[in-house]
C-alpha positions as CSV (number, residue, x, y, z in Angstrom):
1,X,-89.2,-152.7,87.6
2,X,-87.5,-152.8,84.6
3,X,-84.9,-155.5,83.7
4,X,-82.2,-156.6,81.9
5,X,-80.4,-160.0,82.6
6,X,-80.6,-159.9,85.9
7,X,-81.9,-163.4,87.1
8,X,-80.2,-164.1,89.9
9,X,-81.3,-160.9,91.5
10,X,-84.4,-161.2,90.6
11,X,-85.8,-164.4,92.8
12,X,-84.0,-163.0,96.1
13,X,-85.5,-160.0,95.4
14,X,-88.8,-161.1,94.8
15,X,-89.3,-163.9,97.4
16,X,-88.5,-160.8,100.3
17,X,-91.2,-158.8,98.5
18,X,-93.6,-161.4,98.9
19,X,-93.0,-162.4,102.2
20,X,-94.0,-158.6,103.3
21,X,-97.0,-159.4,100.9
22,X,-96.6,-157.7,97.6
23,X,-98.5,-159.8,95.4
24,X,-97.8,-158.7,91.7
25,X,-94.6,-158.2,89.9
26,X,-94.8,-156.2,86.9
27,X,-91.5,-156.9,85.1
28,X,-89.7,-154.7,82.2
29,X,-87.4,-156.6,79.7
30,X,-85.2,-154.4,78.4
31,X,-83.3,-156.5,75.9
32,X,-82.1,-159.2,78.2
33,X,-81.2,-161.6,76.6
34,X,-81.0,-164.7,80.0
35,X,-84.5,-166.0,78.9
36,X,-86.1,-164.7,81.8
37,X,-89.4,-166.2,81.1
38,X,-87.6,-169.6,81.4
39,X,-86.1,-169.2,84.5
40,X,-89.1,-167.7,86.3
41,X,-91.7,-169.7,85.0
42,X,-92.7,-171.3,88.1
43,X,-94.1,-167.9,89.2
44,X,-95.5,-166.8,86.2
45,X,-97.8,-170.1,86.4
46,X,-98.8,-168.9,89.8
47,X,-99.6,-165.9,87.8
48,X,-97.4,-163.8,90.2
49,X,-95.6,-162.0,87.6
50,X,-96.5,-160.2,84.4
51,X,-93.2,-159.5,81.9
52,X,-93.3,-157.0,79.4
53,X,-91.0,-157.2,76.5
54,X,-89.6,-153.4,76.5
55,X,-86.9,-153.7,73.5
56,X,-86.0,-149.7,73.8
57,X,-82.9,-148.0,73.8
58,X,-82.4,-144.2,74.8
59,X,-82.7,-141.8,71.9
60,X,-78.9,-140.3,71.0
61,X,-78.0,-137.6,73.8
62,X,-80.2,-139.2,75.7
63,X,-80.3,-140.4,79.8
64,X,-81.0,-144.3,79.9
65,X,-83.1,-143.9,82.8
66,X,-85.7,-142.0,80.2
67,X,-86.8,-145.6,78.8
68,X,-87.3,-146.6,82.9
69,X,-89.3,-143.7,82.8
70,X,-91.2,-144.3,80.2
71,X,-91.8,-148.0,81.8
72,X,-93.0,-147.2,84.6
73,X,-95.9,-144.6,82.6
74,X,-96.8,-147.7,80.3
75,X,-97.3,-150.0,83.8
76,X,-99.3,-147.2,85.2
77,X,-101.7,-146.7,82.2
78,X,-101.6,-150.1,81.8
79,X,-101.8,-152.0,84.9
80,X,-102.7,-148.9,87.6
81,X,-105.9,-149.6,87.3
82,X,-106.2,-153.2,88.5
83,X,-104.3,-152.4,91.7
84,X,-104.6,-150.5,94.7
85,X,-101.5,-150.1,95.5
86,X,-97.8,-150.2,92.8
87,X,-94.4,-149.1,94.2
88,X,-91.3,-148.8,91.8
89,X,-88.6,-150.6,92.6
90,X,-84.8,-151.1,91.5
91,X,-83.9,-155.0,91.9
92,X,-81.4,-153.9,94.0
93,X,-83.9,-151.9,95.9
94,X,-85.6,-153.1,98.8
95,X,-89.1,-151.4,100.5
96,X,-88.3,-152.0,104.1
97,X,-91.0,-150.5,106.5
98,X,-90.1,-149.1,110.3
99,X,-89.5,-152.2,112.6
100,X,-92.6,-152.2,114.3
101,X,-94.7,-152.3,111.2
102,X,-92.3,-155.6,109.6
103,X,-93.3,-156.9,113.0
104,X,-97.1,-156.7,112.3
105,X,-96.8,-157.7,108.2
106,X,-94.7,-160.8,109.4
107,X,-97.0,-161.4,112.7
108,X,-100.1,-161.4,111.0
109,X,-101.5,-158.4,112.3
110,X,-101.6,-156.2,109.7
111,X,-100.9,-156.5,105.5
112,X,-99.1,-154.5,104.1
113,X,-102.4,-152.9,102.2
114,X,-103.7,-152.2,105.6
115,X,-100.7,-150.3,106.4
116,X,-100.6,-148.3,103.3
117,X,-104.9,-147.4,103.8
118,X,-103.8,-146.4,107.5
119,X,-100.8,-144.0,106.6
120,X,-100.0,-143.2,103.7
121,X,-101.1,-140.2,102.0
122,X,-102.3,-140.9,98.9
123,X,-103.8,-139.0,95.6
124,X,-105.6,-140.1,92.5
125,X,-103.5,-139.8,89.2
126,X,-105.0,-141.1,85.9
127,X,-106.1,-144.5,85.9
128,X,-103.7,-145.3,89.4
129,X,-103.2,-144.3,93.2
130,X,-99.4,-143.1,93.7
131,X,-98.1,-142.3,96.8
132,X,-95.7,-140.1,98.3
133,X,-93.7,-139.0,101.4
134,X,-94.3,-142.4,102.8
135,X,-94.4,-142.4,106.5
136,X,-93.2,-145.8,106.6
């Protein structure tokens, strides 16, 4: 996801998405300025988050969202290929899946990999799996 001072979002946020086993964060800094590196050091020396500095701004008569765009392109080329799995997220943006599958990621039956392998379509891009019309 791509941030910008947004600290105090950003541990709720995470700490739901790793109870439903997500188990990389690939985090976007785009110009913050609330030393997030500081304040989430504890899980980047679990090695459960990977910040990029992304100092970009949108070119005149330009959307914002293009530099979110073009974040999420770099993660992809640069990180799809180590995982098997990458969802974008908003920080205020939470995956929920369909009650009886949260029952079976938080019982222990299932992971949430599993779940993806068993129903989700998926396709091979460059250097990533993406998925879409998730079932879920």
């Amino acid at each position: 996801t791509m941030i910008k001072n947004k600290n105090y979002e950003l541990i709720e946020w995470m700490e739901y998405h790793l109870l439903l086993g997500i188990e990389h964060f690939y985090l976007y800094n785009n110009l913050g300025d609330d030393h997030v590196e500081s304040f989430l050091r504890p899980y980047l020396d679990r090695g459960l988050v990977t910040i990029v500095q992304w100092p970009f701004v949108p070119l005149p008569n330009e959307h914002w969202n293009m530099i979110q765009s073009a974040s999420m392109n770099h993660m992809l080329k640069n990180f799809g290929p180590f995982n098997r799995w990458i969802g974008y997220f908003d920080v205020d943006e939470y995956f929920f899946p369909s009650d009886r599958h949260f029952s079976s990621i938080l019982g222990g039956e299932k992971s949430l990999v599993q779940l993806f392998d068993e129903h989700v379509s998926s396709y091979r891009s460059a250097g990533a799996i993406q998925f879409f019309n998730c079932p879920m």
